[in-house]
N, C-alpha and C positions, 0 to 999 in steps of 0.2 A: 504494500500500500504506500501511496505517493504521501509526504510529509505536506503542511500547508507552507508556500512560498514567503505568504507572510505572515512571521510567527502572531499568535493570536494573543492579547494583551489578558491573563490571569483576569478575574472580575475584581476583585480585590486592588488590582492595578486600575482598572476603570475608572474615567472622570464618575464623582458619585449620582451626579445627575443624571450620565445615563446608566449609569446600573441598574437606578432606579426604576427608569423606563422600560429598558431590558426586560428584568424582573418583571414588571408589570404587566407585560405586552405577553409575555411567558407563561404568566400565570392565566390571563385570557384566554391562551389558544393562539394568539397573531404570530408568534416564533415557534416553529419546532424546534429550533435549535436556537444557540443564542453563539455559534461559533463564527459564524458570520459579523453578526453586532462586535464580537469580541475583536475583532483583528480591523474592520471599519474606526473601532473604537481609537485609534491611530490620531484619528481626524473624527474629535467626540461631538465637536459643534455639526458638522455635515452629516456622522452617523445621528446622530439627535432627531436631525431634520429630517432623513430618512424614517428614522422609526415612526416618528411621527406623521408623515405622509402614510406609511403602509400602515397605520392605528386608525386614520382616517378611515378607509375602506371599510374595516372590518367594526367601527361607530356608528358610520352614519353614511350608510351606503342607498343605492337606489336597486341594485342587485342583490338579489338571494343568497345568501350563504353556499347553498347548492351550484348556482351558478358560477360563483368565484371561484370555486373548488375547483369547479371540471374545468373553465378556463385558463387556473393555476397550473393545475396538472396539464393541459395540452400543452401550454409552453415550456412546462418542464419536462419532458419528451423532447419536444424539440431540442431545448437546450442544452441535454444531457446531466442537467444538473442533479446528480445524484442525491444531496440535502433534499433539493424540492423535492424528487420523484418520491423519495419514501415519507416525506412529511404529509400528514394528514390535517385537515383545517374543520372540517366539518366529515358530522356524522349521518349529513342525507346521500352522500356519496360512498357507493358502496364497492369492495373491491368488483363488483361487476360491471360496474360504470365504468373504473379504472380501464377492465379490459377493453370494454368500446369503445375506448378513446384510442386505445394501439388501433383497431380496425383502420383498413383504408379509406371508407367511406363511412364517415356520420351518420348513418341513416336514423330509419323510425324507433329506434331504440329510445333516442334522447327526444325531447318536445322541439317543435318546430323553431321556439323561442331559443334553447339549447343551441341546436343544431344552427343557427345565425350568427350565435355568438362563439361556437365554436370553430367553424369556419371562417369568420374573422380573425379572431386570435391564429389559427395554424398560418393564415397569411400573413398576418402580424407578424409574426416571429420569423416563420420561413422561406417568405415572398411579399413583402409588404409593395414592390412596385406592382403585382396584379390587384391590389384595392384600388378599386374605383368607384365610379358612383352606384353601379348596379348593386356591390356591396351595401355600399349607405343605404340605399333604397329598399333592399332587404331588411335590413336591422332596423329598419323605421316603420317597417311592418309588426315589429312588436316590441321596440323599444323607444321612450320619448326622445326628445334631443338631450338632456341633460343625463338619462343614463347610459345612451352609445356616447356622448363625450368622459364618461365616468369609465367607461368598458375598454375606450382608448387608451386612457392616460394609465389603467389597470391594467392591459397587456402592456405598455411601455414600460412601468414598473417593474412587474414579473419579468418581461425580456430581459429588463437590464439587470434587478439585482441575483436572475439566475445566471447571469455570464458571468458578471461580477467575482460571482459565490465560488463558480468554476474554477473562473480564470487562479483566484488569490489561492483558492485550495489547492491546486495543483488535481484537480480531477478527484481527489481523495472523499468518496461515499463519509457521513457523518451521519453518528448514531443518536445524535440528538445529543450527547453531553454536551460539559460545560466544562472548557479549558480551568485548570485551576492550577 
Protein backbone atom coordinates (compact mmCIF):
# COMPACT_ATOMS: atom_id res chain seq x y z
CA UNK A 1 0.00 0.00 0.00
CA UNK A 2 1.10 3.50 -1.21
CA UNK A 3 2.02 5.91 1.81
CA UNK A 4 0.18 9.54 1.77
CA UNK A 5 2.49 12.20 -0.30
CA UNK A 6 1.52 14.41 2.16
CA UNK A 7 2.04 13.42 5.50
CA UNK A 8 -1.30 14.06 7.26
CA UNK A 9 -1.15 16.62 10.28
CA UNK A 10 -1.94 14.37 13.81
CA UNK A 11 -5.51 16.04 15.19
CA UNK A 12 -3.91 17.03 18.17
CA UNK A 13 -1.42 19.14 15.65
CA UNK A 14 -4.66 20.71 14.19
CA UNK A 15 -5.42 24.46 14.19
CA UNK A 16 -8.22 23.84 17.03
CA UNK A 17 -10.99 25.53 15.20
CA UNK A 18 -10.85 23.15 12.61
CA UNK A 19 -10.64 20.03 14.76
CA UNK A 20 -13.60 21.34 15.87
CA UNK A 21 -15.31 21.33 12.76
CA UNK A 22 -13.70 18.11 11.67
CA UNK A 23 -15.15 16.59 14.63
CA UNK A 24 -18.39 17.87 14.16
CA UNK A 25 -18.94 17.24 10.59
CA UNK A 26 -17.68 13.55 11.63
CA UNK A 27 -19.83 13.02 14.20
CA UNK A 28 -22.87 14.11 11.49
CA UNK A 29 -22.05 11.80 8.93
CA UNK A 30 -20.58 14.78 6.33
CA UNK A 31 -16.73 12.96 6.67
CA UNK A 32 -16.18 9.22 6.58
CA UNK A 33 -12.87 9.94 7.01
CA UNK A 34 -11.35 12.91 8.48
CA UNK A 35 -7.75 11.98 6.62
CA UNK A 36 -8.21 14.11 4.15
CA UNK A 37 -9.35 17.33 6.55
CA UNK A 38 -6.10 16.08 8.33
CA UNK A 39 -3.33 16.80 5.63
CA UNK A 40 -5.69 19.93 3.85
CA UNK A 41 -5.22 20.93 7.57
CA UNK A 42 -1.71 22.39 6.19
CA UNK A 43 -3.65 25.25 4.93
CA UNK A 44 -6.51 25.40 8.06
CA UNK A 45 -8.19 28.63 6.86
CA UNK A 46 -8.82 27.00 3.06
CA UNK A 47 -9.57 23.56 4.80
CA UNK A 48 -12.13 25.49 7.13
CA UNK A 49 -13.63 26.86 4.20
CA UNK A 50 -13.90 23.64 2.42
CA UNK A 51 -15.46 21.92 5.24
CA UNK A 52 -17.80 24.34 5.51
CA UNK A 53 -18.97 24.47 1.89
CA UNK A 54 -19.36 20.47 1.98
CA UNK A 55 -21.50 21.18 5.63
CA UNK A 56 -23.40 23.24 3.47
CA UNK A 57 -24.97 20.60 1.38
CA UNK A 58 -25.56 18.16 3.70
CA UNK A 59 -27.73 21.52 6.05
CA UNK A 60 -29.40 22.95 4.00
CA UNK A 61 -29.63 21.21 0.70
CA UNK A 62 -32.45 21.24 -2.08
CA UNK A 63 -31.42 17.46 -2.95
CA UNK A 64 -32.28 14.35 -1.02
CA UNK A 65 -29.84 12.76 0.87
CA UNK A 66 -30.53 9.66 -1.49
CA UNK A 67 -29.61 11.73 -4.29
CA UNK A 68 -26.39 13.07 -3.09
CA UNK A 69 -25.36 9.79 -2.33
CA UNK A 70 -25.63 8.07 -5.69
CA UNK A 71 -24.40 11.22 -7.31
CA UNK A 72 -21.20 11.17 -4.68
CA UNK A 73 -20.68 7.66 -5.44
CA UNK A 74 -21.00 8.10 -9.41
CA UNK A 75 -18.10 10.50 -9.40
CA UNK A 76 -16.25 8.49 -7.00
CA UNK A 77 -16.16 5.79 -9.74
CA UNK A 78 -15.09 7.95 -11.86
CA UNK A 79 -12.48 9.38 -10.00
CA UNK A 80 -11.13 6.35 -8.56
CA UNK A 81 -11.01 7.78 -5.23
CA UNK A 82 -10.92 4.80 -3.04
CA UNK A 83 -11.87 7.05 0.58
CA UNK A 84 -15.07 8.12 -1.58
CA UNK A 85 -15.88 4.72 -3.05
CA UNK A 86 -16.15 2.98 0.38
CA UNK A 87 -17.56 5.89 2.31
CA UNK A 88 -21.07 5.68 2.98
CA UNK A 89 -23.21 9.03 3.52
CA UNK A 90 -26.64 7.98 3.65
CA UNK A 91 -28.78 4.96 4.55
CA UNK A 92 -31.49 5.13 1.44
CA UNK A 93 -28.64 3.96 -0.61
CA UNK A 94 -28.23 0.46 -0.73
CA UNK A 95 -25.25 -1.67 -1.68
CA UNK A 96 -27.76 -2.56 -4.60
CA UNK A 97 -27.87 0.81 -5.99
CA UNK A 98 -24.13 0.96 -5.49
CA UNK A 99 -24.19 -2.00 -8.08
CA UNK A 100 -26.29 0.04 -10.61
CA UNK A 101 -24.36 2.62 -10.73
CA UNK A 102 -21.17 0.38 -12.18
CA UNK A 103 -23.83 -0.67 -14.89
CA UNK A 104 -23.25 0.81 -18.27
CA UNK A 105 -26.45 2.36 -18.78
CA UNK A 106 -28.65 4.13 -16.00
CA UNK A 107 -31.74 2.77 -16.78
CA UNK A 108 -35.31 2.02 -14.96
CA UNK A 109 -33.70 0.80 -11.96
CA UNK A 110 -33.16 4.59 -10.52
CA UNK A 111 -36.22 7.38 -10.89
CA UNK A 112 -36.31 9.38 -13.92
CA UNK A 113 -35.33 12.23 -11.46
CA UNK A 114 -32.03 9.95 -10.52
CA UNK A 115 -31.33 8.84 -13.77
CA UNK A 116 -30.87 13.08 -14.81
CA UNK A 117 -28.86 13.61 -12.24
CA UNK A 118 -26.99 10.80 -12.62
CA UNK A 119 -26.13 11.40 -16.11
CA UNK A 120 -25.10 14.63 -15.44
CA UNK A 121 -22.75 14.17 -12.86
CA UNK A 122 -20.91 10.92 -15.09
CA UNK A 123 -20.57 13.82 -17.80
CA UNK A 124 -19.44 16.17 -15.20
CA UNK A 125 -16.77 14.25 -14.16
CA UNK A 126 -16.00 12.38 -17.38
CA UNK A 127 -17.00 14.56 -20.40
CA UNK A 128 -18.05 17.72 -19.09
CA UNK A 129 -17.56 19.26 -22.89
CA UNK A 130 -20.71 16.85 -24.18
CA UNK A 131 -23.04 19.00 -21.43
CA UNK A 132 -25.19 21.01 -23.34
CA UNK A 133 -28.40 22.59 -23.37
CA UNK A 134 -30.39 19.36 -24.18
CA UNK A 135 -28.80 18.39 -20.72
CA UNK A 136 -30.01 21.59 -18.95
CA UNK A 137 -33.26 20.85 -20.48
CA UNK A 138 -33.59 17.40 -19.02
CA UNK A 139 -32.69 18.32 -15.57
CA UNK A 140 -35.36 21.14 -15.73
CA UNK A 141 -37.77 18.55 -16.25
CA UNK A 142 -37.47 17.62 -12.64
CA UNK A 143 -35.25 19.97 -11.07
CA UNK A 144 -35.91 23.95 -10.39
CA UNK A 145 -33.03 26.37 -11.30
CA UNK A 146 -31.71 26.64 -7.87
CA UNK A 147 -31.31 22.97 -7.32
CA UNK A 148 -29.57 21.99 -10.88
CA UNK A 149 -27.35 25.09 -9.83
CA UNK A 150 -26.88 23.24 -6.21
CA UNK A 151 -26.38 19.62 -8.39
CA UNK A 152 -23.45 21.80 -10.37
CA UNK A 153 -21.54 23.20 -7.92
CA UNK A 154 -22.10 19.48 -5.88
CA UNK A 155 -20.54 17.51 -8.62
CA UNK A 156 -17.71 20.38 -8.84
CA UNK A 157 -17.11 19.77 -5.24
CA UNK A 158 -17.10 15.99 -5.28
CA UNK A 159 -14.90 16.04 -8.69
CA UNK A 160 -12.45 18.15 -7.18
CA UNK A 161 -12.16 17.02 -3.41
CA UNK A 162 -12.18 13.27 -4.91
CA UNK A 163 -8.98 14.10 -7.11
CA UNK A 164 -7.71 16.11 -4.42
CA UNK A 165 -8.15 13.15 -1.87
CA UNK A 166 -6.40 10.89 -4.79
CA UNK A 167 -3.91 12.93 -5.81
CA UNK A 168 -2.32 13.80 -1.96
CA UNK A 169 -2.86 10.12 -0.87
CA UNK A 170 -0.85 8.61 -3.29
CA UNK A 171 -3.85 6.36 -4.47
CA UNK A 172 -3.79 4.66 -0.95
CA UNK A 173 -7.77 3.16 -0.01
CA UNK A 174 -8.42 4.60 3.69
CA UNK A 175 -10.38 2.82 6.29
CA UNK A 176 -11.87 5.71 7.74
CA UNK A 177 -9.21 6.24 10.68
CA UNK A 178 -7.88 9.08 12.11
CA UNK A 179 -4.10 9.87 11.72
CA UNK A 180 -2.93 10.33 15.39
Amino acid sequence: MSQPRVKPLAMSKVNSALAKSIKQSRDEGVLSSTLPLQTWAHRPDTASSWLATLNSFYTNSLLSDRLRELVRLKIASITQCDTCQLARKSDEVSEQDVLCLSNEEITSYFTAQEQAALRFSELFAANYTAIDQAEFTQLEVHFSTPAIVELNLFCGLMLAGGRVTYVMSGGAPDNGSVYT
